[in-house]
N, C-alpha and C positions, 0 to 999 in steps of 0.2 A: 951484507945480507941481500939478495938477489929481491928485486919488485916483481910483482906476479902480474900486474897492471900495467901499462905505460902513462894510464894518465887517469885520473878521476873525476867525471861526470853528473852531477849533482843536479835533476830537475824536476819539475812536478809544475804546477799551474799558479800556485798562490805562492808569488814570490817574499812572502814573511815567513812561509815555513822553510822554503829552499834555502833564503839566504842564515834561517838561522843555523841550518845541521851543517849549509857552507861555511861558519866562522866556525863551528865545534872542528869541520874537519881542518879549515885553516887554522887552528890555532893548535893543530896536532902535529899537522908539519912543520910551522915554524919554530917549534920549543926543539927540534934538530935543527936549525939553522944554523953557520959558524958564526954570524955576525949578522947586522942590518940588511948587508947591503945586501944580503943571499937572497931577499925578499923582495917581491914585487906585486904592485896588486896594478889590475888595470881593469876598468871600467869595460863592460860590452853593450852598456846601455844605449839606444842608436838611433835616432829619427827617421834618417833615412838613409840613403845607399850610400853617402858620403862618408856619414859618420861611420857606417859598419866598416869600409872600409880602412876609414883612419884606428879603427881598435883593434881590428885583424893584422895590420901594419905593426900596431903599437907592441901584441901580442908576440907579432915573428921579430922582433928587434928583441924580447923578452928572454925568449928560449934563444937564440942564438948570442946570447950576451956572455961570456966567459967570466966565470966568479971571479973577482979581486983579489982576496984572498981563499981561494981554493975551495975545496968544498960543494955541496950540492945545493943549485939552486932551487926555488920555491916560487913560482907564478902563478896566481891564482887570477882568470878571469873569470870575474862577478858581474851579476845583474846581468846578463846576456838575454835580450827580447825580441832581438831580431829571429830568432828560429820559431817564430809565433806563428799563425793562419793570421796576418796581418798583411797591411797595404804594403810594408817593408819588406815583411819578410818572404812574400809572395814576388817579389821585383825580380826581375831577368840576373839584376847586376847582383843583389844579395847571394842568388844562389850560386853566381860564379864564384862568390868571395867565401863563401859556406863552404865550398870545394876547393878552394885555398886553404883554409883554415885545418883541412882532414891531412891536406897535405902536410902543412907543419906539425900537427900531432903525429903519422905517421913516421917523421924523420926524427921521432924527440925523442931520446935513451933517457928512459927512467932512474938508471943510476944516476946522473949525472943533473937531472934539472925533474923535480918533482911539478908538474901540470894538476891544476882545482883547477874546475870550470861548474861556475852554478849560472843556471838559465832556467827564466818563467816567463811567461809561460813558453810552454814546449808543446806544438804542433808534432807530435810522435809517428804519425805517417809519412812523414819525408823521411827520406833515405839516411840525412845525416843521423840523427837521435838512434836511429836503426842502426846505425854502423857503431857508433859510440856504447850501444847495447854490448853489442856482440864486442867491441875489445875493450872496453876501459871497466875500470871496477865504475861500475852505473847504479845508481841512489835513484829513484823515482819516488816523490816525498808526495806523499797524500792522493795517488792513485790519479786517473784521468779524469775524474770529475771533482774537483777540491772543493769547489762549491755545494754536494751534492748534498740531501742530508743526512747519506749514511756520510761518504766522506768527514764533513764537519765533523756529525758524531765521535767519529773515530780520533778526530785530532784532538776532542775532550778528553775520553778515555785515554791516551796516549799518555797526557800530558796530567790526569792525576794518576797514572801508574807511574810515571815518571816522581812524583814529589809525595809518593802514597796515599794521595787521598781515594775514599770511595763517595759515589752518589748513592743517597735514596731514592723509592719510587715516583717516579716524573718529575726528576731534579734537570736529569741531560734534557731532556724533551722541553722544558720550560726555558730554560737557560740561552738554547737553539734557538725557539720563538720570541726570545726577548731581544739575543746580541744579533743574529741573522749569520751570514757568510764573512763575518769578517775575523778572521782568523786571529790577527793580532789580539784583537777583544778578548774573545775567548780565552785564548789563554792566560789573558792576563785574570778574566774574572775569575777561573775555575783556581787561582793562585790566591786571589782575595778571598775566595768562599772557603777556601782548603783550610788559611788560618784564622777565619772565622769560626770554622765548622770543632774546627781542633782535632782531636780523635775517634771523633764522630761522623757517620757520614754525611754529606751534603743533600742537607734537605731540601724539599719541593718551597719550605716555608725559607729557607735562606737565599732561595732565590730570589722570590717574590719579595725579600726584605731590601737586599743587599744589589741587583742588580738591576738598569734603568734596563726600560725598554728601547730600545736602538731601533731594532726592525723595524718596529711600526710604526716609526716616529709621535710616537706617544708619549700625551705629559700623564706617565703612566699612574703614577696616584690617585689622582683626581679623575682619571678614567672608571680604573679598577674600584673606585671610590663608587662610581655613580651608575655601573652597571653590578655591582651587588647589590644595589636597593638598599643601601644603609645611607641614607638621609645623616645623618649628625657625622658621619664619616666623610663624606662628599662635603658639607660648607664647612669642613673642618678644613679639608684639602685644597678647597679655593680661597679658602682665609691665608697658608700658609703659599698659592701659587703667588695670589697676588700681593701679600707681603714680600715676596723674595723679588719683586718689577716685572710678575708677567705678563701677558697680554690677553685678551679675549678671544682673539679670534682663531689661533692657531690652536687652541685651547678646544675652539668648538669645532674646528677641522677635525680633531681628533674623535673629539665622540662621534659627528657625525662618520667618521669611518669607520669605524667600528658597530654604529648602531648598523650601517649599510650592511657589515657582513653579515650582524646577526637576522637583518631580514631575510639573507638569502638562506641562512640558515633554518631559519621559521617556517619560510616556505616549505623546503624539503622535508624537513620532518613531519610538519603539517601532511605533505604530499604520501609519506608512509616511502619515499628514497633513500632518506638517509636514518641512522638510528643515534642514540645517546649511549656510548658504551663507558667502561671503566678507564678505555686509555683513551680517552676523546670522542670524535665523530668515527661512526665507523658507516661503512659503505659509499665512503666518499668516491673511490676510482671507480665502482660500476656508475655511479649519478653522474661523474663526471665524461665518461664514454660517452652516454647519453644526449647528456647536451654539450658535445664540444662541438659541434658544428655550427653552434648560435654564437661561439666565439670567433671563430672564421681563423685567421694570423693567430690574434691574440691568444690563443687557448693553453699556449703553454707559456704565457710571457706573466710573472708572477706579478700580480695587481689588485690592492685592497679591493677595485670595482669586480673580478673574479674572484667566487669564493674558492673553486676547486683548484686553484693554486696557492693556496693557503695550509697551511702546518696541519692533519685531522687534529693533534692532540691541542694543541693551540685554539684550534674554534671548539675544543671543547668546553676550554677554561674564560673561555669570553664574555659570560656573563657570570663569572665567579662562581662556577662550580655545580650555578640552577640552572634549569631548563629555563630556554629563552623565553621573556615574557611574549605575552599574546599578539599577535601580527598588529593588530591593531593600537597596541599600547607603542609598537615598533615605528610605525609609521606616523602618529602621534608625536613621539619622540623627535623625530624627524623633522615635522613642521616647528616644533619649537624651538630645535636648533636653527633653523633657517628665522622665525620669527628675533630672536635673538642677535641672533646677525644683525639684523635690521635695528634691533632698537638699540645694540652699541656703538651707532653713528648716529641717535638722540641725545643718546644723554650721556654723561661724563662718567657717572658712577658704573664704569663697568664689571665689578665685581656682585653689587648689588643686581644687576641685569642677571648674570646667570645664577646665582644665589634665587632670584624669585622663577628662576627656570628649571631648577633644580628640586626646588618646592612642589612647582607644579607636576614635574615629569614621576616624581615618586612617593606622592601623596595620591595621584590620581586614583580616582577608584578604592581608595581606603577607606 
């Protein structure tokens, strides 16, 4: 049967999704194999101009190898990162060797020696990716911006059309704010929630049950605990932090980053910029047009200290569902987190220290 392709091309930016649809595809040519030896796998992974081109070498020794016992061969090179906007990839010697490498795919007959090539990331403006568009059957996994958060999105949805699950309302959007860009994660949660959920969709509540907070390096409980204003829920949650050996301080890193957003939050609402909708913060990109010039570099560089780089539906849910408390209660908050700090290098009882900070902060004014 004649190949319509000479070779196949497998890239996108987040190398856990390329290399995974590269083993579905490699494990599609190999089940025609005659034998082992018809098989070959070679690393394109590279530091620098040496290594790129000891695996371009590796590679032309691959396809020019004659089957042992007859038959078509199979070379897959994987993990390729040299084709990046990298210090490598960017090198005089790389792209002579990149133009090596089009030459041996140009001379390789498809009947006779089946080429996979999976590469991440992929700088898609150079000419090679361009050229490998136009002739090789070409896979682009997760679009130009993989990290983006329609991107991510999409790799959730993908991936419970893939194993039939559905999400409820503000299940993807919470799930996104909790694991971040890390794709492996994700898929693995939306696989945990899927048979948690069972035949049921995936709830906003199975997220919030079943999934830590990653992104914001949150000891997410005990957060979620003490910005809902439920007192007996919060020293419930520092009863079980510090029962399982945690620590105090990274503990109070946490809230304090999160009370910080909510003040920047406070403010703006306060100020009539921003508003409180159904699916989060809404009017965030007009407020953030506004003041990104107080940001200067920083304004698109995503950092708990900037709120308008922040998730809208995410700071909507940051203080558990209420309208943030009162600036002053916020800022209040704040010196007790820092007073705190202070007095867990007094005294030994560090549970006990935020326990009577936790008293204070949500008793206040009752």
């Amino acid at each position: 049967m004649p190949v319509s392709k000479p070779f196949t091309f497998v890239c996108g930016q987040d190398d856990f999704l390329v290399g995974r649809l590269g083993q579905e595809r490699f494990a599609a040519l190999s089940a025609g194999a005659a034998d082992e030896f018809a098989i070959e796998v070679i690393s394109g992974f590279a530091g620098n101009v040496d290594e790129v081109g000891a695996a371009v070498n590796r590679f032309r020794e691959a396809v020019q190898t004659i089957p042992m016992f007859g038959g078509r061969r199979i070379v897959h090179l994987k993990d390729v990162n040299f084709l990046s906007d990298s210090v490598t990839g960017r090198a005089e010697g790389t792209e002579a060797l990149v133009e090596d490498l089009r030459a041996i795919l140009e001379a390789v007959n498809p009947e006779e020696t089946a080429v996979l090539i999976t590469a991440a990331p992929v700088d898609r403006r150079r000419s090679f990716p361009k050229w490998c568009e136009a002739k090789a059957d070409f896979v682009l996994v997760g679009g130009d911006a993989a990290s983006g958060e329609e991107a991510l999105a999409a790799v959730v949805l993908a991936e419970a059309r893939a194993i039939g699950a559905t999400f409820g309302p503000g299940a993807v959007e919470l799930l996104l704010a909790r694991v971040g860009a890390n794709t492996r994660l994700l898929v693995e949660e939306v696989r945990k929630l899927s048979n948690y959920a069972g035949d049921a969709p995936i709830a906003e509540a199975d997220v919030l049950e079943l999934t830590p907070n990653v992104a914001q390096g949150d000891f997410f409980e005990t957060t979620d605990a003490f910005f809902s204003g439920d007192l007996k829920w919060t020293l419930a949650a520092l009863q079980r932090h510090f029962f399982a050996g945690g620590d105090s301080r990274p503990l109070i890193a946490a809230l304090q980053g999160r009370n910080r957003l909510l003040i920047q939050v406070r403010a703006l609402l306060d100020s009539g910029e921003i508003r409180s909708g159904p699916r989060g913060i809404e009017g965030l990109p007009v407020a953030a047009a506004a003041h990104r010039e107080k940001f200067g570099e920083a304004a698109d560089v995503k950092s708990p200290f900037n709120v308008f780089t922040q998730n809208a539906w995410y700071l909507g849910k940051l203080s558990g569902g209420r309208t943030p408390p009162p600036l002053r209660r916020l800022i209040d908050n704040q010196q007790e987190f820092v007073a705190a700090f202070e007095e867990v290098h007094r005294r030994d009882d560090q549970e006990e220290v935020l326990r009577e900070m936790a008293v204070r902060c949500l008793t206040a004014g009752s």
